[in-house]
N, C-alpha and C positions, 0 to 999 in steps of 0.2 A: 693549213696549206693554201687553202681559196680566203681571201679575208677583203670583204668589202665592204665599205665604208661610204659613207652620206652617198649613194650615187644616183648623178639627175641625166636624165636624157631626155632634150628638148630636141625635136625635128622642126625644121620652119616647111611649112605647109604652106604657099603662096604669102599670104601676110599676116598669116597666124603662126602662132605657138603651140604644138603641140607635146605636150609633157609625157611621154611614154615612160618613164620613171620618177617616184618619187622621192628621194633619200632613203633609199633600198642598203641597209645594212644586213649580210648575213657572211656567215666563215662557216667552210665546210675542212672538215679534219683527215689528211689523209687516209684513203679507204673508203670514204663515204659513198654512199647509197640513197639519194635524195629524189624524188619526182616535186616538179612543178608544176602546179595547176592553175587552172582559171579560165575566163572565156576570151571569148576572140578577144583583142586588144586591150588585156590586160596587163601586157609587157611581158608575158615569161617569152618569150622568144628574140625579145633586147635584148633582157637579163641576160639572155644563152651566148648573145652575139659578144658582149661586154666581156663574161667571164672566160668565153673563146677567142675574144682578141681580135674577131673580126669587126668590131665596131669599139670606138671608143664615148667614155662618158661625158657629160658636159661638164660636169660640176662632180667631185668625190673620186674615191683614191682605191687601186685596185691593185693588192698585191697577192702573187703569184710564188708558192716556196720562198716568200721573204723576198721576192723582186718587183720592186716599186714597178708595177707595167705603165701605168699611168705616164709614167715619165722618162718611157723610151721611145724612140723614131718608131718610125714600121720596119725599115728593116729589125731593128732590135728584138721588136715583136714578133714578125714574122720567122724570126730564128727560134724563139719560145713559141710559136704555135708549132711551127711543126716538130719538135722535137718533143713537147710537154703535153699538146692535145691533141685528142681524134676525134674527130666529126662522123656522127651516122646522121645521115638526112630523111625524110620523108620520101623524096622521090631516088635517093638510091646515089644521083649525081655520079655514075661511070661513064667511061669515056665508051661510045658506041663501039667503034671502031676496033678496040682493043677487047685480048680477051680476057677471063677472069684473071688469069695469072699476071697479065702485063697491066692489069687495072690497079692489083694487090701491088707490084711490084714499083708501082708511079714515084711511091713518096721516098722508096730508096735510091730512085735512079735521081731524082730531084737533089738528095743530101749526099751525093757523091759515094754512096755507099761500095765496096767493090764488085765486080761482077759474079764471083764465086758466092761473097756472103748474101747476094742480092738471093742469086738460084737456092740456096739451101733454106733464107728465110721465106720465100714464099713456098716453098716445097710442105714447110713445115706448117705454116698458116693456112693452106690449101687443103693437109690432113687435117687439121684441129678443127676446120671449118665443114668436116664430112664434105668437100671437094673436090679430091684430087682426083676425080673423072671427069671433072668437068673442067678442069684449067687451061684449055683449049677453045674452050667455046664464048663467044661475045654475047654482051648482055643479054639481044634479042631471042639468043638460044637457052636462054633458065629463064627458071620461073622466079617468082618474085619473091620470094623466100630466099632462095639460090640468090639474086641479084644481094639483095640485103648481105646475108654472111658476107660473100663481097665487100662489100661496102664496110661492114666490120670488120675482116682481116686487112681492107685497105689501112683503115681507121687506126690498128692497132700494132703495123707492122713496124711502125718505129718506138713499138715499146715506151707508148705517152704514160704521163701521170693519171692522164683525166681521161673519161670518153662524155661528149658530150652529145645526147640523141635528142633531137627535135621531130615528135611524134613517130619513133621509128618504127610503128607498125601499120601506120595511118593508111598504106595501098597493101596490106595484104589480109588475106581471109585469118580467120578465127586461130587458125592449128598454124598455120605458118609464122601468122604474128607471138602466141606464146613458144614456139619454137628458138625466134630470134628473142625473144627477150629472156628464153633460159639461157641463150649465147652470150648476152650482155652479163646479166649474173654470175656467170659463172666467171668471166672476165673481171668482175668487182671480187669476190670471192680473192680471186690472186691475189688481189692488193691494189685493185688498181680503182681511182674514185666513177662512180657511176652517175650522173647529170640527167634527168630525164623528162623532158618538155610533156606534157600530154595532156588532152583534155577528157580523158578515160579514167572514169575514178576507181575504174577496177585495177588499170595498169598502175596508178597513181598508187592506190593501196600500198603495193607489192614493195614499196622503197620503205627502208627503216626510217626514213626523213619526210616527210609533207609540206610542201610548202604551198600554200592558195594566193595567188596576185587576184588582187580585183582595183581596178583603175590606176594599175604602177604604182602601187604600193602592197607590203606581205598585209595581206589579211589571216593571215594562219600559219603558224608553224609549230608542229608537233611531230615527235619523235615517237617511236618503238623504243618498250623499255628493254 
């Protein structure tokens, strides 16, 4: 389903070159369950940006369910993010202003979804998310756990292929953070592929996939048999 090939990503830094990827080959198989590890700047957080289509590669070929992305516009892409991935962040990324419910609701009212199927898919995202007492209330009124789920039924509410988390338990305590990552699981479980940045080799463990970057390049990858 994820299938990448030679991918290089050079940043120009003033009058340098800096190589944040090295011809990074790897394919993840619908369903998958993978963490990426490494230390600060060792590109798993390109890598995330590349396979989420928020950034693209210099050099190498990135397809998507058999769709060449590499060699689409942004808009082309930007119709394939939002409808094929969902992003969970570190910092959560909700709109202040809004509350849980209209936060969950963004990326329907965005894809023109109707107004009825809007109400009933957040209703239901709000349950699954142990929620719906809170779907009234703006970020600043949950806790950061609560802010998360959010952030996952946001993520998940257009029924993507992929979820892709970049450290998503990085701002929260110990029971809140394995909380949200039994929500992510249990989310792959369904069928849906699970992506996961982190530099917590306990979190990293818990994926049937490993993968370790050190200098923008895989120095590791091993599987659960």
């Amino acid at each position: 389903m994820i299938d990448l090939q030679a991918i290089e990503r050079v940043f120009e830094v003033g009058e340098e070159q800096v190589h944040a990827l090295h011809r990074v080959s790897l394919r993840f198989a619908a369903g998958a369950y993978a963490s990426i590890m490494g230390p600060s700047g060792s590109g798993k957080s390109t890598l995330l940006n590349i396979i989420g289509l928020l950034d693209r590669p210099t050099e190498g070929r990135y397809r998507l369910d058999q769709v060449a992305t590499t060699e689409l516009d942004d808009t082309e892409q930007a119709r394939i993010r939002r409808h094929q991935i969902g992003f969970v962040f570190q910092s959560f990324h909700l709109v202040p202003r809004l509350t849980a419910a209209q936060n969950i609701e963004l990326p329907l009212v965005l894809a023109a979804v109707a107004p009825a199927e809007r109400k009933q898919r957040v209703a239901a995202a709000l349950q699954d998310m142990d929620l719906a007492d809170r779907a009234d209330h703006r970020p600043d009124q949950l806790s950061g756990g609560q802010r998360q789920r959010v952030a996952i039924a946001r993520a998940t509410i257009m029924r993507p292929q992929v979820i892709l988390a970049d450290e998503p338990t990085g701002n929260l305590d110990h029971s809140s953070g394995s909380s949200v990552l039994e929500t992510l699981e249990t989310l792959n479980r369904q069928g849906i592929s699970l992506i996961v940045v982190t530099h917590d080799p306990e979190i990293g463990q818990r994926a049937r996939r490993r993968i370790r970057m050190v200098d923008g390049s895989i120095a590791e990858d091993s599987e659960s048999a």
